[in-house]
C-alpha positions as protocol buffer text, in pm:
chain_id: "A"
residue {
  index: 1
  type: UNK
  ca { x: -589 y: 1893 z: 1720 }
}
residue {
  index: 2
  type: UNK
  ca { x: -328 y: 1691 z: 1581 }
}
residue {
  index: 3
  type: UNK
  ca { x: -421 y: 1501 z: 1231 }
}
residue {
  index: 4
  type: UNK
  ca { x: -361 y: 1129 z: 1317 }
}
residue {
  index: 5
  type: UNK
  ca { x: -633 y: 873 z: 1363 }
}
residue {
  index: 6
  type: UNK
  ca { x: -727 y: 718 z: 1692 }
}
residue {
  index: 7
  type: UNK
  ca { x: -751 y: 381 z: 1580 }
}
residue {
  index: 8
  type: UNK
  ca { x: -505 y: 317 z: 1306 }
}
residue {
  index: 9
  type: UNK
  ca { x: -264 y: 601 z: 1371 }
}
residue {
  index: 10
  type: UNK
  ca { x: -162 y: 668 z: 1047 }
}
residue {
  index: 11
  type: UNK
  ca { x: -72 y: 1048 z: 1046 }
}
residue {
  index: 12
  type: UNK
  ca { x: 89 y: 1316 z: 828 }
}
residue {
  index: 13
  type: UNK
  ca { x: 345 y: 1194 z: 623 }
}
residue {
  index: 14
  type: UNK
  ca { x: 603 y: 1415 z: 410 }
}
residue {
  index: 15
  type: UNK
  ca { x: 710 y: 1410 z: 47 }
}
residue {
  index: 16
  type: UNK
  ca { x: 809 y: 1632 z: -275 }
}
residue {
  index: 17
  type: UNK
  ca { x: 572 y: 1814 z: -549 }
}
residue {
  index: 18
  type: UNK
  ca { x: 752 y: 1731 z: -840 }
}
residue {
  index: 19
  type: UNK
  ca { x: 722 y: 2008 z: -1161 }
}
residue {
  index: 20
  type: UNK
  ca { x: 760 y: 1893 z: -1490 }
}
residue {
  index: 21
  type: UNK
  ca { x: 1133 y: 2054 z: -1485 }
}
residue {
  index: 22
  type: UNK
  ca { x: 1156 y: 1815 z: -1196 }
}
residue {
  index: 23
  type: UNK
  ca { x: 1168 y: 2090 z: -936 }
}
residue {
  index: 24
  type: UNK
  ca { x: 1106 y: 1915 z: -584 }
}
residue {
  index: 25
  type: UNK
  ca { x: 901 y: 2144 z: -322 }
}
residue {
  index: 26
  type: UNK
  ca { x: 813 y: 1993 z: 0 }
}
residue {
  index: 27
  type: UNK
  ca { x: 484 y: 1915 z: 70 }
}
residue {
  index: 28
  type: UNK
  ca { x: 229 y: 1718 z: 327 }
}
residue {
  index: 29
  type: UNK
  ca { x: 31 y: 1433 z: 261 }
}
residue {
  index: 30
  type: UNK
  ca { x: -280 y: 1434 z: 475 }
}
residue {
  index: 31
  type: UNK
  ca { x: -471 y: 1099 z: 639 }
}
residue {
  index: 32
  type: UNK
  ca { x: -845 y: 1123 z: 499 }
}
residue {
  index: 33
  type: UNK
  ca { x: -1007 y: 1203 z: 886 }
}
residue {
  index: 34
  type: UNK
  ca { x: -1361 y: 1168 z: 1023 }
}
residue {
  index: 35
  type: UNK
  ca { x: -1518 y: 1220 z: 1268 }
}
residue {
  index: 36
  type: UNK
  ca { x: -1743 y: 980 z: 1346 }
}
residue {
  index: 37
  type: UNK
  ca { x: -1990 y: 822 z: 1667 }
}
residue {
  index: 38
  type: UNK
  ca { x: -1883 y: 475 z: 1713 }
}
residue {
  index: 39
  type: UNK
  ca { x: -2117 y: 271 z: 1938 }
}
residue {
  index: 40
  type: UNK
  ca { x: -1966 y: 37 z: 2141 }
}
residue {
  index: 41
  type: UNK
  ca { x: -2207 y: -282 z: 2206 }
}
residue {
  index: 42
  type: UNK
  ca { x: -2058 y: -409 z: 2571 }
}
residue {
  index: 43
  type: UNK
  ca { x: -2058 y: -115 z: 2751 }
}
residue {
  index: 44
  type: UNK
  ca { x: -2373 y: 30 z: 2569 }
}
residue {
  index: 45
  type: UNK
  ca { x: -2188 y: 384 z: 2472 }
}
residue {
  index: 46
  type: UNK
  ca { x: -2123 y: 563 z: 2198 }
}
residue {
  index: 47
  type: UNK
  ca { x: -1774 y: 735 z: 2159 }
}
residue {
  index: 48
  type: UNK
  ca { x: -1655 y: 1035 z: 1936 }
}
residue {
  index: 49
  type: UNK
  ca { x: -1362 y: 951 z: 1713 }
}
residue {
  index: 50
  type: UNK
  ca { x: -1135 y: 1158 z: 1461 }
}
residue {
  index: 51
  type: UNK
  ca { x: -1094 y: 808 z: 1237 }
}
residue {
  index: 52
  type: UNK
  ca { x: -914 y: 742 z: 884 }
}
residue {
  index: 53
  type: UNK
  ca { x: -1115 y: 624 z: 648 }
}
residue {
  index: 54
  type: UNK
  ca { x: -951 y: 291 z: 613 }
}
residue {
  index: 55
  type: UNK
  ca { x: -1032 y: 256 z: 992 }
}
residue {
  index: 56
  type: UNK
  ca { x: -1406 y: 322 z: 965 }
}
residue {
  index: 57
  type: UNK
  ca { x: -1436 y: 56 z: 680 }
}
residue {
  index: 58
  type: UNK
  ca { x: -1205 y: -202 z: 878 }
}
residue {
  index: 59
  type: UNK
  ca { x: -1405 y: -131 z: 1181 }
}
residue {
  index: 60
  type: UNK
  ca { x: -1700 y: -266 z: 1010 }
}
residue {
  index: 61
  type: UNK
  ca { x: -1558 y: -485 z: 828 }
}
residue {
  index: 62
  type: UNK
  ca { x: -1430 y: -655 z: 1198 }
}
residue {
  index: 63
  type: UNK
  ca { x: -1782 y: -629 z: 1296 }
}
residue {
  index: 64
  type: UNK
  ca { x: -1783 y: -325 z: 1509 }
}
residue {
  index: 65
  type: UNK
  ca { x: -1585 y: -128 z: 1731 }
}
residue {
  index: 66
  type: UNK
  ca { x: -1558 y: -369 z: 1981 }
}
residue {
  index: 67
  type: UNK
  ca { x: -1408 y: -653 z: 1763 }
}
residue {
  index: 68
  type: UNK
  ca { x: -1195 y: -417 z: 1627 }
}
residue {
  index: 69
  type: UNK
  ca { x: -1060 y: -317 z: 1921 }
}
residue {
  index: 70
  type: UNK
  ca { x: -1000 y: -642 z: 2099 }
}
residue {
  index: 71
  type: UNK
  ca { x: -777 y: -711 z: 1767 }
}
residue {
  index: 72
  type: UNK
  ca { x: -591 y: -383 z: 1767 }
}
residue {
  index: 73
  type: UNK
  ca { x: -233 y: -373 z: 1877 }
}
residue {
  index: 74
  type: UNK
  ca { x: -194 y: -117 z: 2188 }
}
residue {
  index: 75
  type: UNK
  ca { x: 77 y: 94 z: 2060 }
}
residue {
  index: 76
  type: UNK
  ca { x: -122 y: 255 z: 1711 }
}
residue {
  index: 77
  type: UNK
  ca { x: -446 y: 334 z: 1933 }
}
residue {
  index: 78
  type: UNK
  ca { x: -463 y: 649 z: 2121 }
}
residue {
  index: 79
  type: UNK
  ca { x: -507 y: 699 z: 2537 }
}
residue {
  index: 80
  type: UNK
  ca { x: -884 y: 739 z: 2446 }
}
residue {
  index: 81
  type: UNK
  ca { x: -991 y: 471 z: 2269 }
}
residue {
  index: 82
  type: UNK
  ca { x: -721 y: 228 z: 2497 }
}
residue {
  index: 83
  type: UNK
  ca { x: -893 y: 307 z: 2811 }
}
residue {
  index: 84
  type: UNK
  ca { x: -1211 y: 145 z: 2593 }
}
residue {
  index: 85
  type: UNK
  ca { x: -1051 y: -138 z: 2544 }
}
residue {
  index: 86
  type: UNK
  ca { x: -991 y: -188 z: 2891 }
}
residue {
  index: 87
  type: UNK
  ca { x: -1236 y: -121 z: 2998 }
}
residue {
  index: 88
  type: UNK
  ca { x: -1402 y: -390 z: 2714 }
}
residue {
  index: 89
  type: UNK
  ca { x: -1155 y: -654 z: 2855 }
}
residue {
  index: 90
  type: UNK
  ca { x: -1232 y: -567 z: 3218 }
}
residue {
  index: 91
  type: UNK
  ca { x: -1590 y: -623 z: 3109 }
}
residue {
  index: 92
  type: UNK
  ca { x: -1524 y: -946 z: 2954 }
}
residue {
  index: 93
  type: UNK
  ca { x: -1363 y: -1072 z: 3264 }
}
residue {
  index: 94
  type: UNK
  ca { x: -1641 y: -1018 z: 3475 }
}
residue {
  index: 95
  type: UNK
  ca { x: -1921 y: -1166 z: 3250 }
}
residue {
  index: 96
  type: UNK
  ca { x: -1673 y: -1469 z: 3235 }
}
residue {
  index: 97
  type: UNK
  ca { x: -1659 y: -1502 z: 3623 }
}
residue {
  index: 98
  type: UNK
  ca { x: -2056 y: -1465 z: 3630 }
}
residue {
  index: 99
  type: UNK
  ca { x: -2079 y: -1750 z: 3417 }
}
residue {
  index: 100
  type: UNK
  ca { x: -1872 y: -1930 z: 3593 }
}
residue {
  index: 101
  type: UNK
  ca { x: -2038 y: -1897 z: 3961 }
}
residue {
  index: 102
  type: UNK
  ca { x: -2375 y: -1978 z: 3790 }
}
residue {
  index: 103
  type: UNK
  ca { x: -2252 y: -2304 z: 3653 }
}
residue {
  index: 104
  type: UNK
  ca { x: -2092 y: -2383 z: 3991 }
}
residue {
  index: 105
  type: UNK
  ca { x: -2440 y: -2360 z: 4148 }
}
């Protein structure tokens, strides 16, 4: 399994250890992952995540992982937790369209 989060995608990044003779050895930086059960309110679901921990607190701090995902830009989420979101939107749509036909009659 790769180590980048599914929401956020922050991932490995690369840097230096630096000694105190200011020798410079490569080294890796690691995102702090989870993982976690999010619950997913529309589609009554819960989903298994590997998430940052930034991501879990701005999940809740969105209001869930619905919210959070309606706000998130398409290119930082992975496959998995895109095909939520539309499937989220696709669910939207229809409850819209429901609403409409019973106001109509």
């Amino acid at each position: 399994m790769s180590r980048v989060c599914e929401l956020t995608g922050k991932k490995v990044m690369v840097g230096n250890n630096v000694s105190h003779a200011n020798n410079k050895t490569k080294r890796r930086f690691y995102p702090n992952l989870n993982a976690v059960s999010l619950t997913s309110d529309g589609l009554d679901r819960t989903f298994k995540f590997k998430v940052s921990a930034a991501a879990l607190r701005s999940v809740d701090h969105k209001g869930g992982l619905d919210k959070f995902l309606a706000k998130a830009k398409d290119e930082t989420l992975s496959p998995k937790a895109l095909k939520i979101k539309k499937d989220l939107e696709k669910l939207k749509k229809q409850n819209e369209e429901s609403k409409v036909e019973v106001e109509a009659s």
